[in-house]
FIKOL-381896 format. One record per residue (C-alpha): residue number from 1; residue in three letters; x, y, z. Coordinates in Angstrom, 2 decimals. Layout:
FIKOL-381896
<site><i>NUM</i><aa>ALA</aa><xx>X</xx><yy>Y</yy><zz>Z</zz></site>
...
END
This chain:
FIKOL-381896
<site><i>1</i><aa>UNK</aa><xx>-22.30</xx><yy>10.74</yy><zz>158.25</zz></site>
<site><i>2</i><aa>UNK</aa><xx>-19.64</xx><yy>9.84</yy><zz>156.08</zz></site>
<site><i>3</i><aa>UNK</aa><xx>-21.78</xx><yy>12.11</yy><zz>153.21</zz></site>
<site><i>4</i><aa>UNK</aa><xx>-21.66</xx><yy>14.72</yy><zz>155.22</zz></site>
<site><i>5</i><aa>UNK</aa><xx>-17.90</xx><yy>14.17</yy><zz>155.88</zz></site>
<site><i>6</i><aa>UNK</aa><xx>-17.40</xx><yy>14.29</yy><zz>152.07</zz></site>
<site><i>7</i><aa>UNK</aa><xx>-19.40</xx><yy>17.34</yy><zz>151.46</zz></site>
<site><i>8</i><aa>UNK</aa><xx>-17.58</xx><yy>19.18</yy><zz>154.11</zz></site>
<site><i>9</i><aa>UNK</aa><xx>-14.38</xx><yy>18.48</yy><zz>152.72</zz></site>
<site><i>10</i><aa>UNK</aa><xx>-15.78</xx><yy>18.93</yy><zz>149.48</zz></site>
<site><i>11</i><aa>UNK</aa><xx>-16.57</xx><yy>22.50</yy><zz>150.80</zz></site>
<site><i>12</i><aa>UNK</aa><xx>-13.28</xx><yy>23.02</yy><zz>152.15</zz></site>
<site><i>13</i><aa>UNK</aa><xx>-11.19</xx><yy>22.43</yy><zz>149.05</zz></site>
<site><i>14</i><aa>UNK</aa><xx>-13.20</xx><yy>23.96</yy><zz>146.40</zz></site>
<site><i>15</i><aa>UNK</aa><xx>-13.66</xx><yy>27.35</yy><zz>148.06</zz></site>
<site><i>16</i><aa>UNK</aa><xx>-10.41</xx><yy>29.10</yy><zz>147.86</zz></site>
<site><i>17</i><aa>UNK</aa><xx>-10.75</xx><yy>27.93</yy><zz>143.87</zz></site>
<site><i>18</i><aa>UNK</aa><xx>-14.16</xx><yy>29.55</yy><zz>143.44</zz></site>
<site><i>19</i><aa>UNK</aa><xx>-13.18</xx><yy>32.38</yy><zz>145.39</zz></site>
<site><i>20</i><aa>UNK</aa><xx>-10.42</xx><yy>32.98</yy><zz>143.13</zz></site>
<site><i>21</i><aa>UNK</aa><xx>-12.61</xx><yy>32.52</yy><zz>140.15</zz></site>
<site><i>22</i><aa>UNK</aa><xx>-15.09</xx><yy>34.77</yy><zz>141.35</zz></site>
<site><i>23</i><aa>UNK</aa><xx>-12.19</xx><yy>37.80</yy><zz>141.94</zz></site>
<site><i>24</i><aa>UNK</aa><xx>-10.83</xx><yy>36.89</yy><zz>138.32</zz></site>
<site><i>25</i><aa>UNK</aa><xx>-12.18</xx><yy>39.89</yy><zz>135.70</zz></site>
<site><i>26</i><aa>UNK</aa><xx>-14.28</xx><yy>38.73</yy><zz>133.09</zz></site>
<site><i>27</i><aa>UNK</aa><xx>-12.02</xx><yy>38.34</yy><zz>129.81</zz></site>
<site><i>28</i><aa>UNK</aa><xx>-12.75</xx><yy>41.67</yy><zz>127.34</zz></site>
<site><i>29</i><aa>UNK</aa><xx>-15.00</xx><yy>41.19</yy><zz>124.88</zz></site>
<site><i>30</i><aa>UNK</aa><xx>-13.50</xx><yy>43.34</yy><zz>121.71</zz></site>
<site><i>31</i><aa>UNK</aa><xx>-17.07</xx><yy>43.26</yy><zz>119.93</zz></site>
<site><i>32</i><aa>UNK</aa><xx>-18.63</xx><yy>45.76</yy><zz>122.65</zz></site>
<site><i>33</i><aa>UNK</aa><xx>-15.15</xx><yy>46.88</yy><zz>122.73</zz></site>
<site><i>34</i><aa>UNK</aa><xx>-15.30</xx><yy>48.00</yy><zz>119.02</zz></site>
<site><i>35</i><aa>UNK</aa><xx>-19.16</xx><yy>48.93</yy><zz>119.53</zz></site>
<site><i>36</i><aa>UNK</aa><xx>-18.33</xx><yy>51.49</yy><zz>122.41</zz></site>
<site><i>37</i><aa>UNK</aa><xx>-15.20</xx><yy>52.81</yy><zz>119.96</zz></site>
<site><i>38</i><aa>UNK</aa><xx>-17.35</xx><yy>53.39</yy><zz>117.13</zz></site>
<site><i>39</i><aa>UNK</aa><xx>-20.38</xx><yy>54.78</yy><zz>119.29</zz></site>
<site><i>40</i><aa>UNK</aa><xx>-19.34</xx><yy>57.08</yy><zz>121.83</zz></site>
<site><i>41</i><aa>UNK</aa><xx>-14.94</xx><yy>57.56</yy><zz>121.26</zz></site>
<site><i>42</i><aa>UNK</aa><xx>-14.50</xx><yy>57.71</yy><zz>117.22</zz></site>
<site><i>43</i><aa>UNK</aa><xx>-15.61</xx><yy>61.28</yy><zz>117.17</zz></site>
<site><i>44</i><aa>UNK</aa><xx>-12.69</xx><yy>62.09</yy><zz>119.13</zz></site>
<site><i>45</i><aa>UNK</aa><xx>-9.74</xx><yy>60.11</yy><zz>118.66</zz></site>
<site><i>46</i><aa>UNK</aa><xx>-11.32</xx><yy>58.53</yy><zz>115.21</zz></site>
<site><i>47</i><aa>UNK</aa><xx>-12.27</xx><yy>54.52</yy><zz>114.89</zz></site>
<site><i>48</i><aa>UNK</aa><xx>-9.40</xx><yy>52.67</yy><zz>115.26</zz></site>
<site><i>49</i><aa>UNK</aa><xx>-7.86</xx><yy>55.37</yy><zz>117.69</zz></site>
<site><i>50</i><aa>UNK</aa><xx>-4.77</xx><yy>56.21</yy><zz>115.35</zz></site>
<site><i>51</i><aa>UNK</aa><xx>-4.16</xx><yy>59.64</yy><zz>114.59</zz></site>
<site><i>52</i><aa>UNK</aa><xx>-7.20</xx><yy>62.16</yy><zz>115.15</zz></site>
<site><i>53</i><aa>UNK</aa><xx>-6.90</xx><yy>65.61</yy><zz>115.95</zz></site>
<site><i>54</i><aa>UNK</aa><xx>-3.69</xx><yy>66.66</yy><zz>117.62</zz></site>
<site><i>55</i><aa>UNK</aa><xx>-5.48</xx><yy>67.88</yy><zz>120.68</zz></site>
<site><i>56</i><aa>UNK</aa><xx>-6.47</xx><yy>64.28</yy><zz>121.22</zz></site>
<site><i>57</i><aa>UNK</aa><xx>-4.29</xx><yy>61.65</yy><zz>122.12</zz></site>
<site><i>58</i><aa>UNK</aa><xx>-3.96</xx><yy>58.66</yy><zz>119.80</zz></site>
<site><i>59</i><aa>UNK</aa><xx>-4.97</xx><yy>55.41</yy><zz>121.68</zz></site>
<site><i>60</i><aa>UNK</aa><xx>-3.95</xx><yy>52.66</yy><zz>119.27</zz></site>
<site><i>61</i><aa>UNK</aa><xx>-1.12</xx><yy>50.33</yy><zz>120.30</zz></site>
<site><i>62</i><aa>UNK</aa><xx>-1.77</xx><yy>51.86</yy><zz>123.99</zz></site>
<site><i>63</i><aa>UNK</aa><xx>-2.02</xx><yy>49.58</yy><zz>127.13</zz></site>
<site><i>64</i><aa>UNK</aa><xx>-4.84</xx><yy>48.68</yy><zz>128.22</zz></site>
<site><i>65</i><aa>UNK</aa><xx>-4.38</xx><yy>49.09</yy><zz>131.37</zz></site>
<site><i>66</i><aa>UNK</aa><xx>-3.36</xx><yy>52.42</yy><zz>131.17</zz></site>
<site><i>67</i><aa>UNK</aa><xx>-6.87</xx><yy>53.58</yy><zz>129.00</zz></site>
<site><i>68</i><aa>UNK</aa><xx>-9.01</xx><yy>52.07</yy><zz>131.43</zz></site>
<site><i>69</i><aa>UNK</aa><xx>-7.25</xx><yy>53.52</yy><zz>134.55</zz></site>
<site><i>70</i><aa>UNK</aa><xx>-7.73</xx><yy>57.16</yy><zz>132.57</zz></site>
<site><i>71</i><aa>UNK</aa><xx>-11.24</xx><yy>56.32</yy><zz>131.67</zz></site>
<site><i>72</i><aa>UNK</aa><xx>-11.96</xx><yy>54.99</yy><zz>135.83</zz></site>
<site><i>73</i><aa>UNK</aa><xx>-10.27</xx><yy>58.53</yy><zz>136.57</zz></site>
<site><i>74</i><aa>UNK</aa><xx>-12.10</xx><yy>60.65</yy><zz>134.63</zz></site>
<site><i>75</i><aa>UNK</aa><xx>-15.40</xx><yy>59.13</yy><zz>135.86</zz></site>
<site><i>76</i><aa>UNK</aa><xx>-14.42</xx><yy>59.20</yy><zz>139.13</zz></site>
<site><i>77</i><aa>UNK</aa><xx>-13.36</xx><yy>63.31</yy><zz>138.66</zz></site>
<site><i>78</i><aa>UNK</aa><xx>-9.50</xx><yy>62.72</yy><zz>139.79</zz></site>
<site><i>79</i><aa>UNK</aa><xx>-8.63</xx><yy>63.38</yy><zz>136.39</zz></site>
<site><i>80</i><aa>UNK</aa><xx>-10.44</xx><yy>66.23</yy><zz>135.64</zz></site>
<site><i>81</i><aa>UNK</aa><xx>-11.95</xx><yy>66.83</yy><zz>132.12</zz></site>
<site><i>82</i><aa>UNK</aa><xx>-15.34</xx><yy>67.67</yy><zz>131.66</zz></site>
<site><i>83</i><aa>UNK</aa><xx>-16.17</xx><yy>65.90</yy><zz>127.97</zz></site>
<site><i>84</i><aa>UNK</aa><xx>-14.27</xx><yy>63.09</yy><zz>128.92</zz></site>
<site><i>85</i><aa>UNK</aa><xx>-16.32</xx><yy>62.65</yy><zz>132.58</zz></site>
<site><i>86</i><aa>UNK</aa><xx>-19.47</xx><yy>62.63</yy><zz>130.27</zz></site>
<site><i>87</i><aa>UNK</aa><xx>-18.09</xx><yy>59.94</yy><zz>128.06</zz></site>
<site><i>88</i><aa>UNK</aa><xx>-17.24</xx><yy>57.91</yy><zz>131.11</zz></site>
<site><i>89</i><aa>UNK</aa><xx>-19.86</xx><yy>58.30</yy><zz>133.64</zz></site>
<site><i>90</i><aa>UNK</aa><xx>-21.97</xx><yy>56.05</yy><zz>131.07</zz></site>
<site><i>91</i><aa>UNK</aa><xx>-19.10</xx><yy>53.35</yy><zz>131.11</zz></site>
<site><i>92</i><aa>UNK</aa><xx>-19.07</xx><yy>50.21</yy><zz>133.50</zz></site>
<site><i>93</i><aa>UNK</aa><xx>-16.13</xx><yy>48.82</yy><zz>134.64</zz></site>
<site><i>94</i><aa>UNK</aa><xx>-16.34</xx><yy>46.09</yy><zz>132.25</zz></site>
<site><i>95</i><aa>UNK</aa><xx>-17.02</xx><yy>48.35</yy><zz>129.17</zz></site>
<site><i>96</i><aa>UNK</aa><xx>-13.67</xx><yy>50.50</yy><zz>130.26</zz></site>
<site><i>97</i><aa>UNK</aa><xx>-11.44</xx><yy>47.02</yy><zz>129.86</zz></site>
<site><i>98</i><aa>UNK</aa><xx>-13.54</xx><yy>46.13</yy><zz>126.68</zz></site>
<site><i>99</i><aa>UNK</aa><xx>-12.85</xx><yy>49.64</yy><zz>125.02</zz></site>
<site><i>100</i><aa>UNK</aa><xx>-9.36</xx><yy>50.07</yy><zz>126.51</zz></site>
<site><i>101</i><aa>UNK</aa><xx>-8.64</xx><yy>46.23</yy><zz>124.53</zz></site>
<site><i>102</i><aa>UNK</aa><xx>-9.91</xx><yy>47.20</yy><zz>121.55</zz></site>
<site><i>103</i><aa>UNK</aa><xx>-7.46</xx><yy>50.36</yy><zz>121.00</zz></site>
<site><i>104</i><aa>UNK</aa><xx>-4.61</xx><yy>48.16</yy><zz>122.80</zz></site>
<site><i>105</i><aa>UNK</aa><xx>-4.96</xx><yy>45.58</yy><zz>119.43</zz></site>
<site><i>106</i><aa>UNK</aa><xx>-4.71</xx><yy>48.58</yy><zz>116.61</zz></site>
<site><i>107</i><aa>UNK</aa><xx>-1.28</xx><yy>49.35</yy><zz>115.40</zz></site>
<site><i>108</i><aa>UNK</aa><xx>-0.90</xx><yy>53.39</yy><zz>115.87</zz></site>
<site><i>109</i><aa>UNK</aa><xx>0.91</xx><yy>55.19</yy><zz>112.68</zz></site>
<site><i>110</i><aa>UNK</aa><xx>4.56</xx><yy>56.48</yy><zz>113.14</zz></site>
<site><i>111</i><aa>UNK</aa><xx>4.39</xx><yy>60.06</yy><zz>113.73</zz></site>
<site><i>112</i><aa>UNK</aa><xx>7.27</xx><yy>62.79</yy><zz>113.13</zz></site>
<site><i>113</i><aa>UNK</aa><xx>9.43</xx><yy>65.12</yy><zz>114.97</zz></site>
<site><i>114</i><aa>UNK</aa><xx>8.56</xx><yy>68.79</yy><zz>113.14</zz></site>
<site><i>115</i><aa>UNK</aa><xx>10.66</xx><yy>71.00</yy><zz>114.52</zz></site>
<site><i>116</i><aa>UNK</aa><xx>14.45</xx><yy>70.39</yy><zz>113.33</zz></site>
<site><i>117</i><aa>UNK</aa><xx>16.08</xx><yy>73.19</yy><zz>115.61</zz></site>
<site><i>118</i><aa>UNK</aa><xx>14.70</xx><yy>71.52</yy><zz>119.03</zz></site>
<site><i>119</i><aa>UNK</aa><xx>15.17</xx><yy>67.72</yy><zz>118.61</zz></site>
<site><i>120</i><aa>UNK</aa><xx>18.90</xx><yy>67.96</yy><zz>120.15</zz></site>
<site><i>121</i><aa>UNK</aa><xx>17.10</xx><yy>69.33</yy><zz>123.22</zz></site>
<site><i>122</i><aa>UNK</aa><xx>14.30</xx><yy>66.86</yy><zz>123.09</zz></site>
<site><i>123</i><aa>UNK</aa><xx>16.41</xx><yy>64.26</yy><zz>122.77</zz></site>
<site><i>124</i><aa>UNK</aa><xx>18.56</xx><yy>64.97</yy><zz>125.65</zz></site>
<site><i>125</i><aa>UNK</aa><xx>15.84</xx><yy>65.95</yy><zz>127.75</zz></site>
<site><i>126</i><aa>UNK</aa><xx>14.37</xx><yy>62.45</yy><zz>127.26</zz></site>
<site><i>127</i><aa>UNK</aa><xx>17.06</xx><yy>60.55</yy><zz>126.92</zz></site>
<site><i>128</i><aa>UNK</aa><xx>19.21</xx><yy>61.84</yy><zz>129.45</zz></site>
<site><i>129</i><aa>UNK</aa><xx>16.42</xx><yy>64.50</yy><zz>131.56</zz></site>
<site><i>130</i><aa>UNK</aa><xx>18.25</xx><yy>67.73</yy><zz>133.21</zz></site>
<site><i>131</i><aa>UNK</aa><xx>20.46</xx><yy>66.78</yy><zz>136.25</zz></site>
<site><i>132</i><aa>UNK</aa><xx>20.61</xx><yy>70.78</yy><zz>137.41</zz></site>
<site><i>133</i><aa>UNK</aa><xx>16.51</xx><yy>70.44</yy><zz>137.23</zz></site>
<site><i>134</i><aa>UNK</aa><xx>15.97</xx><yy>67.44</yy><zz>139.00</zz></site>
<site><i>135</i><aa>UNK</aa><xx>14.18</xx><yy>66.14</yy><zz>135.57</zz></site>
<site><i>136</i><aa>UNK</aa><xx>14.73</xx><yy>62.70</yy><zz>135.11</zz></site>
<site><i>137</i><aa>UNK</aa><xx>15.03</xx><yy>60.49</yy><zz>131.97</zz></site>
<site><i>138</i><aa>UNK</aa><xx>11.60</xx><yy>60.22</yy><zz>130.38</zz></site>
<site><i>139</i><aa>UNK</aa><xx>13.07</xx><yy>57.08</yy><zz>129.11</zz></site>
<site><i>140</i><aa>UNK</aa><xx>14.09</xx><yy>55.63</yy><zz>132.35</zz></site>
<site><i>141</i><aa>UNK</aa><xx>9.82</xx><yy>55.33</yy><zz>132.87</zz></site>
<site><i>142</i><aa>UNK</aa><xx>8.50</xx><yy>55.11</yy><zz>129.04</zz></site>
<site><i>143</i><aa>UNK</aa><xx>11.52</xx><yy>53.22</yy><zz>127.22</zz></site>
<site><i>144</i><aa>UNK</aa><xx>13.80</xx><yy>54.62</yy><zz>124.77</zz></site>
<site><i>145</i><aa>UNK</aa><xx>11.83</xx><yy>53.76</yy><zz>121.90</zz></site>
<site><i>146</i><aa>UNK</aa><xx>8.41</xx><yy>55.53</yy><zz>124.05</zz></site>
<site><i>147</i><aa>UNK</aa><xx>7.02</xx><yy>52.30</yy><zz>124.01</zz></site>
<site><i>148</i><aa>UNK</aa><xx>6.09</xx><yy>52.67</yy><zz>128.34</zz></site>
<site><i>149</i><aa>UNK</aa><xx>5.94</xx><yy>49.51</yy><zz>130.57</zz></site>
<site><i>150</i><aa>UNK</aa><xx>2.54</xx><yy>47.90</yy><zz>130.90</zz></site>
<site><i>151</i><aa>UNK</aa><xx>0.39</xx><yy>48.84</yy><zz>133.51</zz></site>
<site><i>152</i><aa>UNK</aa><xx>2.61</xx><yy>51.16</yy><zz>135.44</zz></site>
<site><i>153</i><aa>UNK</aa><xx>3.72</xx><yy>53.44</yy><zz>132.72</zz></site>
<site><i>154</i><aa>UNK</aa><xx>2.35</xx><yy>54.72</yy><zz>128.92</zz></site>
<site><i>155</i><aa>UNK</aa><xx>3.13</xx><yy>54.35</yy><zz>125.65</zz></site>
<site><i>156</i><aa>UNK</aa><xx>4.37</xx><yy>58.21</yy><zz>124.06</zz></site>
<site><i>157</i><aa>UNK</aa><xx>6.03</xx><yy>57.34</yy><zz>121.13</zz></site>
<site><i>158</i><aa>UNK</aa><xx>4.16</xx><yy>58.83</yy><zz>118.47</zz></site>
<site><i>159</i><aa>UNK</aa><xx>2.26</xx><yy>61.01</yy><zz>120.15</zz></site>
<site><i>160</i><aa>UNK</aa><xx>0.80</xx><yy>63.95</yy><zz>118.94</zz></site>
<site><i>161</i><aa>UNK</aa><xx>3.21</xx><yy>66.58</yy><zz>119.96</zz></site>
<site><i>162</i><aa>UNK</aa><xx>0.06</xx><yy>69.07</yy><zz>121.10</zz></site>
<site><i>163</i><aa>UNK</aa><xx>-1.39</xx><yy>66.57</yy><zz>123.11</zz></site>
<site><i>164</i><aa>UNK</aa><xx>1.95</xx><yy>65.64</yy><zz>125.49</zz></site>
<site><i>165</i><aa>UNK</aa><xx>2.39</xx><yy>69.34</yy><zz>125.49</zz></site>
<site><i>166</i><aa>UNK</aa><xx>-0.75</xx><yy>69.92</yy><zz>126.16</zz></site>
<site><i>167</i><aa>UNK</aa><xx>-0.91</xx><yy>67.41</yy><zz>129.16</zz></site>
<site><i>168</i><aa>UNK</aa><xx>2.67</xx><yy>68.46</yy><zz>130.30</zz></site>
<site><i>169</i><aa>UNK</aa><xx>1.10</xx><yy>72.06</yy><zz>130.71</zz></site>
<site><i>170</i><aa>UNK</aa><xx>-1.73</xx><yy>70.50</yy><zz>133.10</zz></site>
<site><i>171</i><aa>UNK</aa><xx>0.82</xx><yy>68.43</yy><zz>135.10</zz></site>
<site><i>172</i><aa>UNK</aa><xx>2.69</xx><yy>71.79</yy><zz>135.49</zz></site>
<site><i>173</i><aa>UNK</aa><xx>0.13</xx><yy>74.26</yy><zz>136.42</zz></site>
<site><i>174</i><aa>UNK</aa><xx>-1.92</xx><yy>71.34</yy><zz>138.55</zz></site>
<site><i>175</i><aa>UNK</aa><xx>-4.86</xx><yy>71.23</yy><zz>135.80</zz></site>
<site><i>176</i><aa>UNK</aa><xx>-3.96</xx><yy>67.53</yy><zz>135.82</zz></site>
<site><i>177</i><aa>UNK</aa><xx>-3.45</xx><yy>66.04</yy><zz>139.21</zz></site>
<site><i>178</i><aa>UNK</aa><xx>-3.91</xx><yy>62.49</yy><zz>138.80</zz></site>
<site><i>179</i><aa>UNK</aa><xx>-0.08</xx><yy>61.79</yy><zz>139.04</zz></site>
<site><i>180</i><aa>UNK</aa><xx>2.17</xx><yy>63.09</yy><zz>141.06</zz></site>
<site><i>181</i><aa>UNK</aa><xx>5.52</xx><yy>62.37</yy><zz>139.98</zz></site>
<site><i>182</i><aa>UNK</aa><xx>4.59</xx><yy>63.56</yy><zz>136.48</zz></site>
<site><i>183</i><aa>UNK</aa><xx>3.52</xx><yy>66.96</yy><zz>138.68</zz></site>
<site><i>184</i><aa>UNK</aa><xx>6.85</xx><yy>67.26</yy><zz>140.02</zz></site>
<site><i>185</i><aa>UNK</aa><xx>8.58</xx><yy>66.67</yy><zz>136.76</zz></site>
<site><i>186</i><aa>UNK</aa><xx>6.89</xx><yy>68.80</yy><zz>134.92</zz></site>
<site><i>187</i><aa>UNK</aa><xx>7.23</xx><yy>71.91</yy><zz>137.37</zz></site>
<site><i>188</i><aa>UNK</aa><xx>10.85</xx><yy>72.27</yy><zz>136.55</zz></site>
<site><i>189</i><aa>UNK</aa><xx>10.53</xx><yy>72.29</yy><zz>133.10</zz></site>
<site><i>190</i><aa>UNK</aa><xx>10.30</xx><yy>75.52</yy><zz>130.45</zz></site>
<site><i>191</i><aa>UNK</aa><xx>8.03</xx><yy>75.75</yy><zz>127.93</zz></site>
<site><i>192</i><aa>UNK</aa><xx>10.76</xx><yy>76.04</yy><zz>125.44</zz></site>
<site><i>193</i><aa>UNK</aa><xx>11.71</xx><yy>72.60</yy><zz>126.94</zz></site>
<site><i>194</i><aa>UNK</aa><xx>8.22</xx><yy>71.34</yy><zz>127.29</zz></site>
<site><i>195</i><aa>UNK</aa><xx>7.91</xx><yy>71.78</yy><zz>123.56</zz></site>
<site><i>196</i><aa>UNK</aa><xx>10.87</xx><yy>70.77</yy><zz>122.56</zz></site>
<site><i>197</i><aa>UNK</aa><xx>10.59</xx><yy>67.24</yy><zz>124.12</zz></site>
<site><i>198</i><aa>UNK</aa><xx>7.01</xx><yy>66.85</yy><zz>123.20</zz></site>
<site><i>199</i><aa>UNK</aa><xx>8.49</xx><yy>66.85</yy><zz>119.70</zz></site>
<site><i>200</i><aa>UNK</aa><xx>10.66</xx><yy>65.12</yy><zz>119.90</zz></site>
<site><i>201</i><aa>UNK</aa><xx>8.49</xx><yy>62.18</yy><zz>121.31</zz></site>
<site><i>202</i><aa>UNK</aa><xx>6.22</xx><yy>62.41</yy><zz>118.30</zz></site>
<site><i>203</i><aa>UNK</aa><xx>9.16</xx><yy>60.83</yy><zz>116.19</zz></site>
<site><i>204</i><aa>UNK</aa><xx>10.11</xx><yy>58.10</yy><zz>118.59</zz></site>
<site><i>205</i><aa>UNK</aa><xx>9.40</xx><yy>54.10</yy><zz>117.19</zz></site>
END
């Protein structure tokens, strides 16, 4: 009886520990985090994820949070890109946090600002947004220095100009639906002013 009494409490106490053991993701393993960068993403975005083609965003230095909610969203078709689904539908869950950890470690390359006559607008634009437009500070949600806040918002400084324009365009014309507030934002904005803070974000370290 008093076994029994001891395995029952036993029971009792130890569950809510294994049950939060059991919820708790698997640490990422960078090996098959490196394996899946060099296999299936360095075509793209290049090994270590620094600075590709323009048309691709650079993932180094990027949360990893952030790249495996993207990759989870293109598998899933909310973010819609059809080479990118591809790439995704063969990743699990864990190889998304394993991949998205590996870029997270690499330190990205300072990029530039390239166009001298719009980085007054950029700045203000992302610095201060447009009060008549309703555009807020892009630093308010991605720092002043683009370096985002983990998990709820990403890292842009340094981008690749075409890219944020690029993706700026999608949020815009509803391309790119997987975020709403960045939908709204980018409605009110010009192209002239689209550009110009893209820019300008490619300089900011």
């Amino acid at each position: 009886m008093k076994s029994a009494l001891t395995l029952l409490l036993a029971a009792v106490f130890l569950a809510p520990a294994l049950a939060e053991e059991a919820k708790a993701p698997a640490k990422p393993d960078l090996k098959k985090g490196e394996a899946i960068a060099a296999g299936v993403c360095g075509a793209c975005h290049s090994f270590d994820g620094s600075r590709g083609s323009p048309a691709n965003p650079i993932l180094a230095g990027q949360h990893p949070e952030y790249l495996a909610k993207q990759l989870a969203e293109f598998k899933s078709g909310k973010r819609n890109n059809a080479i990118m689904k591809g790439f995704a539908s063969t990743l699990s869950d864990d190889d998304m946090r394993n991949v998205a950890a590996f870029y997270a470690g690499k330190q990205a390359k300072p990029g530039f600002a390239k166009n001298k006559d719009s980085v007054a607008l950029g700045q203000q634009i992302y610095r201060g947004g447009i009060v008549a437009k309703q555009v807020p500070a892009c630093a308010g949600c991605h720092s002043p220095t683009g370096a985002g806040i983990p998990v709820a918002y990403p890292r842009l400084g340094g981008q690749h100009a075409d890219y944020t324009e690029a993706q700026l365009v999608a949020f815009r014309s509803g391309a790119r639906a997987n975020n709403a507030q960045m939908s709204a934002i980018a409605a009110n904005l010009s192209d002239k002013e689209l550009k110009a803070v893209s820019d300008y974000i490619a300089g900011l370290r």
